[in-house]
C-alpha positions in Angstrom: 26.4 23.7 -30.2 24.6 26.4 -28.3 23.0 25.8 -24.9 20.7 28.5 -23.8 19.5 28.6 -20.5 15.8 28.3 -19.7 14.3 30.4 -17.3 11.7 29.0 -14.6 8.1 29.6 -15.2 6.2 32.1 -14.1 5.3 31.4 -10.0 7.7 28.5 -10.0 9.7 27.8 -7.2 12.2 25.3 -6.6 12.3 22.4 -4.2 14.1 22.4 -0.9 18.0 22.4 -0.6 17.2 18.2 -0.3 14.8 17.3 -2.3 15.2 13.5 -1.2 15.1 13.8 2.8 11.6 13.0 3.4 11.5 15.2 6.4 10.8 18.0 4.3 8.0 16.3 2.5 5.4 15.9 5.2 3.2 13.2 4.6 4.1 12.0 1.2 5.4 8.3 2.3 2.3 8.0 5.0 -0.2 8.8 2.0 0.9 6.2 -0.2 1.1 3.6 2.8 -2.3 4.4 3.4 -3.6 4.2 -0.2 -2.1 0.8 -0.2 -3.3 -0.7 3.0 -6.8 1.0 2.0 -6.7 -1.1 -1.6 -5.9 -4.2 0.7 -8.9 -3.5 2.9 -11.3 -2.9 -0.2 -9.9 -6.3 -1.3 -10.6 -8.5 1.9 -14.2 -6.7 1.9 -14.9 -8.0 -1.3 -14.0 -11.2 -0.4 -16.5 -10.7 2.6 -14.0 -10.6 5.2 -13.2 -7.5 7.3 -9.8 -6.4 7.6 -10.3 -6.4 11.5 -9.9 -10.2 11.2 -6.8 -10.3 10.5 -4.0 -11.4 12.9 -2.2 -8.3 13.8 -3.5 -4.4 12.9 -1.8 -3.2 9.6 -0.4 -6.6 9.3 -0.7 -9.0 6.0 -4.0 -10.6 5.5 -3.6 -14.2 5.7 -3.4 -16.6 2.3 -6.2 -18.4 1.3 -5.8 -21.8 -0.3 -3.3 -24.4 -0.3 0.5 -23.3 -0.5 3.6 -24.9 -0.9 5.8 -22.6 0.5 5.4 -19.0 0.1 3.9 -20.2 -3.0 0.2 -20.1 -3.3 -1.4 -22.6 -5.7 -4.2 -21.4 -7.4 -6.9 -23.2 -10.5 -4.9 -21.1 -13.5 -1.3 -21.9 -12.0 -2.4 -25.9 -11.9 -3.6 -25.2 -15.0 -0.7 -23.8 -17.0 1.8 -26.5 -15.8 -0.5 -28.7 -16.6 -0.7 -27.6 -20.1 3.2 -27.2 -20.2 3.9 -30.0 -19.3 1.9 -32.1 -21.5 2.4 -30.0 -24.6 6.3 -30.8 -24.0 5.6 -34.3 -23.2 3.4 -34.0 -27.3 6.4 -32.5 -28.9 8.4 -35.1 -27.0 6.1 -37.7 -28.9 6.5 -36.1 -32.4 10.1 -36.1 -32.2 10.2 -39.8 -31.8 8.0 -40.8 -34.2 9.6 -41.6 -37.6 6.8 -41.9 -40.2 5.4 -39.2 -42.9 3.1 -37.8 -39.7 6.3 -36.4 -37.5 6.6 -32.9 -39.3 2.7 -32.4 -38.9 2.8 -33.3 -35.3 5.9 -31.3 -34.6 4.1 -28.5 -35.8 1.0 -28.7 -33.9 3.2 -29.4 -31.0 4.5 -26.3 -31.4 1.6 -24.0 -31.8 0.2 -25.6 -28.5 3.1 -25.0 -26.5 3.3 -21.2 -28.4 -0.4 -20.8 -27.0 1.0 -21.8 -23.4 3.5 -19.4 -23.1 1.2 -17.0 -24.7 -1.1 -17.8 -21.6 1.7 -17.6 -19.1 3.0 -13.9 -21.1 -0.7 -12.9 -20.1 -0.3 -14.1 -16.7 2.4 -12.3 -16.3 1.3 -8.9 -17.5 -1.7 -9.4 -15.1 0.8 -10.0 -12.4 2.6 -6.7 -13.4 -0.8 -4.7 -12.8 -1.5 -6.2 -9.6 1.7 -6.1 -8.0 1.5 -2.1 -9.4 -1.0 -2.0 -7.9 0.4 -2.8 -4.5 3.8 -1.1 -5.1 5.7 -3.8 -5.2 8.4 -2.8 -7.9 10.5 -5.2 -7.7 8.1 -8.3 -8.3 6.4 -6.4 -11.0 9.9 -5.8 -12.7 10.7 -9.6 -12.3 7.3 -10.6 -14.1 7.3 -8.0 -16.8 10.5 -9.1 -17.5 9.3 -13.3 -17.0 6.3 -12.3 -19.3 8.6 -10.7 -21.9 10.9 -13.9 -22.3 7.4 -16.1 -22.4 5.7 -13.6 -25.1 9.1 -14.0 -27.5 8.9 -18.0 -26.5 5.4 -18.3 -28.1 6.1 -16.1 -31.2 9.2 -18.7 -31.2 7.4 -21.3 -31.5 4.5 -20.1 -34.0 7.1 -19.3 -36.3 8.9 -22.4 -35.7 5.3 -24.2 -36.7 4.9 -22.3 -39.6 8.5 -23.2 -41.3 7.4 -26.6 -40.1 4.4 -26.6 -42.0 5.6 -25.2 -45.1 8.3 -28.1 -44.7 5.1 -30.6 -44.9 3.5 -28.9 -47.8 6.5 -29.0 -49.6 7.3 -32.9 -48.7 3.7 -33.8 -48.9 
């Protein structure tokens, strides 16, 4: 194989010696600080508070609502386990029934519990933006990656209702 060596484009230049000490990047790391707590401050306004309220300058702005834990509980999370819960508690049903009706119920089951973790795959890709949009990586990884799994749960179980129903036509 032949590797030929590019050469640099005209007026490039290369970096420093270190590209990764941030000393010789003036700046950079302050900027993004600042872009972030400016985005937080746009936030609070909107919610017609003024980030000089807060408790300490260039701290956190405080929760709002009721938590348990660092856990903040919000309408659409109440929501969602309430929907989980009692679509499991449905299939749960339909599994102990034993009449013609069970295969029917089963699959209805399943595409309501396939819609739930539809709705929790969206949550989580809206909690990817906005933890983007923050810069916290790491908690934007761990819900793309929680979205993911709930995406491939619901297509599991919409394909899981339509073998069922085709099971019911063919009984029926």
């Amino acid at each position: 194989m032949d590797r030929r060596i590019r050469r640099p484009a005209e007026g490039w230049r290369s970096p420093p010696g270190n590209v990764r000490d941030r000393d010789q990047w003036p700046g950079e790391r302050d900027q993004w600080a600042h872009d972030r707590d400016q985005w937080a401050d746009d936030r609070q306004r909107r919610r017609g508070r003024e980030p000089d309220d807060w408790a300490e300058p260039g701290g956190r702005p405080p929760r709002r609502g009721v938590q348990v834990g660092p856990l903040v509980i919000t309408p659409v999370r109440v929501l969602i386990v309430l929907a989980l819960a009692g679509s499991i508690a449905y299939l749960a049903y339909a599994i102990t029934v034993r009449d013609a009706s069970s295969i029917p119920l089963l699959a209805s089951g399943a595409v309501v519990l396939g819609l739930v973790f539809a709705g929790l795959a969206a949550a989580g890709a809206w909690s990817v933006l906005e933890a983007g949009r923050m810069g916290a990586d790491g908690r934007a990884f761990a819900m793309a990656l929680l979205g993911g799994l709930c995406a491939i749960a619901a297509f599991g179980c919409w394909g899981a209702a339509v073998v069922l129903m085709l099971l019911s036509q063919a009984a029926g």
